[in-house]
C-alpha positions as CSV (number, residue, x, y, z in Angstrom):
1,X,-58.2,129.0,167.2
2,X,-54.4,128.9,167.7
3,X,-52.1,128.9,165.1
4,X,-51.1,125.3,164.3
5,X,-47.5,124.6,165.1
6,X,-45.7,122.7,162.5
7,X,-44.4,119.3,163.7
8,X,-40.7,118.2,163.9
9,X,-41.3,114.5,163.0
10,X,-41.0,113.1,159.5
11,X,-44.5,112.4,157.6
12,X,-44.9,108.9,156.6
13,X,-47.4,107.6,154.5
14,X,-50.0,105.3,155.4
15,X,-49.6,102.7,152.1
16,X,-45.2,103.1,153.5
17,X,-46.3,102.1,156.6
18,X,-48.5,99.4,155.4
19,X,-46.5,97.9,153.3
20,X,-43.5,97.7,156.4
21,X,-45.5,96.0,158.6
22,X,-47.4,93.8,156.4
23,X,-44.0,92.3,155.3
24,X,-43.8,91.9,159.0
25,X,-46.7,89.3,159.4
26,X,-46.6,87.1,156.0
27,X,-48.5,84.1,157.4
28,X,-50.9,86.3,158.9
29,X,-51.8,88.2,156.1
30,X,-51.9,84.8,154.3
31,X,-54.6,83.6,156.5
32,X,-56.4,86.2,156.9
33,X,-56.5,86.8,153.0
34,X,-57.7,83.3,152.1
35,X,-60.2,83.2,154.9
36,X,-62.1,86.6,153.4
37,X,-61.2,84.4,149.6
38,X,-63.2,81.4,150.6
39,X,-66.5,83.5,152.1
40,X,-66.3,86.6,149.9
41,X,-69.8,86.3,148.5
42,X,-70.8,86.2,152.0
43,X,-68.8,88.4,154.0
44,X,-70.6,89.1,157.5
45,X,-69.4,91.3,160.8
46,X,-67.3,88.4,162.5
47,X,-66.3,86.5,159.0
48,X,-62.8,85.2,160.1
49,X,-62.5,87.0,163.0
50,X,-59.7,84.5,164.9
51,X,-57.6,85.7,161.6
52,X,-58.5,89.4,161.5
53,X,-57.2,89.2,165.2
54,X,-54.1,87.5,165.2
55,X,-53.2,90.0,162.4
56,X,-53.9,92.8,164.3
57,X,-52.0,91.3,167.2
58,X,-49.0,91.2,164.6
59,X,-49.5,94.5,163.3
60,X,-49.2,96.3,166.7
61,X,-45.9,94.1,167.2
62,X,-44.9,95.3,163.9
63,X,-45.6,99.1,164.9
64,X,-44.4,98.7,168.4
65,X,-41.1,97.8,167.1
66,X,-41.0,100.6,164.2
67,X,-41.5,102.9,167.3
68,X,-38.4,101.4,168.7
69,X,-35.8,101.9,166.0
């Protein structure tokens, strides 16, 4: 195996980054909180799903324009 090159971009931390673009999509993580609060006895694959995706959809917007700066 090669010797592993060290990289020249800064390390951020997941929970930095999560925090960042979380502040990014209030309302979204708003919904998508209270919808998994309402069934969270229940939770099942596809539980809130419309939510989970317009979050995501907010997230990458979030992360594209992080990329950007």
């Amino acid at each position: 195996m090669p010797p592993r090159v060290p990289s020249t971009k800064p390390v951020t931390r997941f929970s930095t980054l999560f925090r960042e673009v979380s502040t990014s999509c209030p309302l979204e993580v708003t919904a998508y909180g209270a919808c998994l609060a309402e069934i969270s006895t229940d939770i099942q694959k596809g539980a809130c799903e419309e939510e989970f995706r317009k979050l995501k959809k907010c997230f990458n917007r979030a992360l594209q324009a992080r990329r950007i700066r």
